[in-house]
C-alpha positions as CSV (number, residue, x, y, z in Angstrom):
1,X,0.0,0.0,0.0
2,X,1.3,3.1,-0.8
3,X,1.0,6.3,1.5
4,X,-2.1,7.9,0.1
5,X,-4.1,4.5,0.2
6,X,-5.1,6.3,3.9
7,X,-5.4,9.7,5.2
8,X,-5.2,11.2,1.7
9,X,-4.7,15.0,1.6
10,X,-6.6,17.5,1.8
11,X,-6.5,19.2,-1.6
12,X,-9.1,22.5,-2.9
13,X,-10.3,21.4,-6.2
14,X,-12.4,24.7,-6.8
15,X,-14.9,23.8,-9.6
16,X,-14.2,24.5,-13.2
17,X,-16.6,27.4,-15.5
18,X,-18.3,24.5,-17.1
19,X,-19.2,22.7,-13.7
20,X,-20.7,26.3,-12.7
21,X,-22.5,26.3,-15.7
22,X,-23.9,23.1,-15.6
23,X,-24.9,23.7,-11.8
24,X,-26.7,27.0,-12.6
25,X,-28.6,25.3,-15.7
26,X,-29.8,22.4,-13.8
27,X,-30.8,24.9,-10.8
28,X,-32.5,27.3,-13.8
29,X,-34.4,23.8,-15.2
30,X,-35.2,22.6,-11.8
31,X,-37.1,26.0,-10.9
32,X,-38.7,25.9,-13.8
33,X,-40.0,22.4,-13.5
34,X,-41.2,23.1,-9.6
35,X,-42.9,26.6,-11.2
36,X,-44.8,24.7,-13.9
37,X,-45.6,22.0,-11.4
38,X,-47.5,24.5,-8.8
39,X,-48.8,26.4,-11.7
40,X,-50.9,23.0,-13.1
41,X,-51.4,21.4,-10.2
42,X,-55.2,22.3,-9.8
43,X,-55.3,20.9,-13.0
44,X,-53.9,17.3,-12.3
45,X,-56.6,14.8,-11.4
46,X,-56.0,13.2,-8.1
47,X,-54.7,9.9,-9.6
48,X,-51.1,10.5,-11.7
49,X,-48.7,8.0,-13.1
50,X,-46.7,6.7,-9.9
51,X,-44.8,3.4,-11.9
52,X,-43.8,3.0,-15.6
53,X,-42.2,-0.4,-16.3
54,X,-39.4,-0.9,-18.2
55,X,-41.5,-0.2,-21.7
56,X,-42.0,3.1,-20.5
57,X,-45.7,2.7,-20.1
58,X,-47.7,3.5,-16.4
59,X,-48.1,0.3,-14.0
60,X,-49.3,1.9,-11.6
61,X,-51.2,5.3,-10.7
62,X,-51.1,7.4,-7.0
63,X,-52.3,9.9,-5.3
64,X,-50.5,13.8,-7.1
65,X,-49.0,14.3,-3.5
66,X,-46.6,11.5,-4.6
67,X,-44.7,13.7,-7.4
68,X,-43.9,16.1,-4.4
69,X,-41.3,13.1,-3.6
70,X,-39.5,13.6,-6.4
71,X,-38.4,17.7,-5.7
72,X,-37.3,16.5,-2.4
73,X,-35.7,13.2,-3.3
74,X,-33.6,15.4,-5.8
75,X,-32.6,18.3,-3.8
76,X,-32.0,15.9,-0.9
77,X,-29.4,14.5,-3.3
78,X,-28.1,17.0,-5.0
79,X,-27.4,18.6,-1.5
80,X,-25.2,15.4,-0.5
81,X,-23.5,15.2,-3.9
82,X,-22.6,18.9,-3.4
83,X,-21.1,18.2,-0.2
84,X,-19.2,15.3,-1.4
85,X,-17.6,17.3,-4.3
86,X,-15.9,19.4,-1.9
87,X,-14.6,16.5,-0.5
88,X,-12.5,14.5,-2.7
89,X,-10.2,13.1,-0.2
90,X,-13.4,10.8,1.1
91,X,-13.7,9.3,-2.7
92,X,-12.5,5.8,-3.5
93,X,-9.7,5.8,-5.8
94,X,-7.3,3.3,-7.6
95,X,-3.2,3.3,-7.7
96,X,-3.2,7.3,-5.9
97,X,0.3,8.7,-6.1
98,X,1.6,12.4,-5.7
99,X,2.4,12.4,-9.5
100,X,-1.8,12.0,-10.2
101,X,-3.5,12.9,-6.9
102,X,-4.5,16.3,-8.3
103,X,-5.9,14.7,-11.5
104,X,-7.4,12.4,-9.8
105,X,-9.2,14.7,-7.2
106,X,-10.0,16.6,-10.1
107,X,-11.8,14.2,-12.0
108,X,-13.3,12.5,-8.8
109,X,-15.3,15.8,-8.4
110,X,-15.9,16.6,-12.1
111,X,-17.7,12.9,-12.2
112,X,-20.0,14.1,-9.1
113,X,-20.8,17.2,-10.2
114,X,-21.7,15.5,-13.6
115,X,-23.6,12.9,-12.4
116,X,-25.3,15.1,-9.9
117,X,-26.4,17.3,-12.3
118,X,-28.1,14.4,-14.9
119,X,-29.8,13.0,-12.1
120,X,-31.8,16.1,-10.7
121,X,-32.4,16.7,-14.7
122,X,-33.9,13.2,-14.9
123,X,-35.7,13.8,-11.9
124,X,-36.9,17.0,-13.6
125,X,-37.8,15.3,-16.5
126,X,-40.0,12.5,-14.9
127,X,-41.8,15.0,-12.9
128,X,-42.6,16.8,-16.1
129,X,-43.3,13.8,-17.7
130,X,-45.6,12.5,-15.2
131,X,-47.6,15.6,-15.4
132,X,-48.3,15.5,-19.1
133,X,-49.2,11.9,-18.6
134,X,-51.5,12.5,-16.1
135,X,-53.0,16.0,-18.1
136,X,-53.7,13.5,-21.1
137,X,-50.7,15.5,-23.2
138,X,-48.9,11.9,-23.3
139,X,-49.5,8.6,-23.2
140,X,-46.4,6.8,-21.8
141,X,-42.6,8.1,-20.8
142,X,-42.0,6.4,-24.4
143,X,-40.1,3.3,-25.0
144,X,-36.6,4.9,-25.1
145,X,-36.8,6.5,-21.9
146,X,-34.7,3.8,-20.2
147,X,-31.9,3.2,-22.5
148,X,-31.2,6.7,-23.4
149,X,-31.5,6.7,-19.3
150,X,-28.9,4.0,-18.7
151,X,-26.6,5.0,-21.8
152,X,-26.3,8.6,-20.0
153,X,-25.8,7.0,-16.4
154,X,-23.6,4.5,-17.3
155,X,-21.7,6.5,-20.4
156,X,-20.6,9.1,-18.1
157,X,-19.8,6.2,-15.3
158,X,-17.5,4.8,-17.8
159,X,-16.1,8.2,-19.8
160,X,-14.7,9.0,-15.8
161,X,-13.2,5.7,-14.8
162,X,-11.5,5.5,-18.1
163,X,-10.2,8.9,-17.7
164,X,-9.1,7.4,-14.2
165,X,-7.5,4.3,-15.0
166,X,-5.6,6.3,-18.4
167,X,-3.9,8.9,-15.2
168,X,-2.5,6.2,-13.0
C-alpha cells in the first residue's frame, strides 16, 4: 500500500466554469420544473402516473401528492453530492500517487458534479413527464426513456473511470 491509500490530503479542487455552468442550468431547469408544477397542479386529477415499467408505459397510478417526492428526493441529493464534491479526499480511488493525486481529485469531483447534475435533470424530467401523462398530453414516458436513461448514467460512469484508470 502506498502512502495515500489512507489519510489522503486534503486538496481544494475549486470547480471548473463549465461545472458552474452546468450547476446554474440544472438549478434554472429545476425551478422551472417546480414553477410549472405548482402552476398545473389544480389541474392534475387526483390519480397521476406513480410506476412506468421498463417499456415506459404507467403500472401503476397514485395519489398527485406523490410527485412532491421527487423535488425532495432530488434536492436531498443534489445537496449530499454537493457536499461530497468538496470533498474528494473521502472518494474511493485506484493506484493514488503524488504524481496523479490532483488529476485524480480533479476528476473525482468533475464525475460528481456531472452525475449530480443528470440525475436532478432526470428527476426534472420524470416530474414533467408525469404531469403531461396525467394531463392527457402523453401517453407513456416512451419506449426509449430507459436506454437513453442508462446509456447517459452509465456512459458518463464509464467516460470517468477510463479517464481514471488512463492517469494512474
Amino acid at each position: 500500500m502506498d502512502k495515500y491509500s489512507y489519510n489522503k490530503p486534503k486538496l481544494e479542487i475549486p470547480k471548473t466554469t463549465v461545472q458552474w455552468a452546468f450547476d446554474i442550468f440544472t438549478i434554472i431547469v429545476f425551478v422551472a420544473g417546480m414553477i410549472y408544477l405548482i402552476s398545473i397542479w389544480n389541474q392534475l386529477p387526483d390519480q397521476v402516473p406513480a410506476h412506468y415499467n421498463a417499456a415506459g408505459e404507467v403500472d401503476r397510478w397514485g395519489s398527485k401528492w406523490e410527485l412532491v417526492i421527487l423535488p425532495i428526493i432530488a434536492v436531498l441529493m443534489a445537496i449530499f453530492l454537493t457536499f461530497l464534491e468538496k470533498h474528494p479526499e473521502w472518494h474511493n480511488y485506484m493506484n493514488l500517487n503524488e504524481n496523479n493525486i490532483e488529476f485524480q481529485y480533479r476528476n473525482s469531483v468533475i464525475f460528481l458534479n456531472v452525475m449530480k447534475n443528470e440525475c436532478v435533470l432526470l428527476f426534472v424530467y420524470i416530474s414533467f413527464n408525469i404531469a403531461q401523462v396525467a394531463l392527457g398530453k402523453a401517453e407513456s414516458i416512451g419506449n426509449l426513456f430507459l436506454p437513453v436513461f442508462l446509456v447517459i448514467m452509465f456512459g458518463t460512469m464509464a467516460f470517468f473511470i477510463i479517464r481514471s484508470i488512463k492517469h494512474k
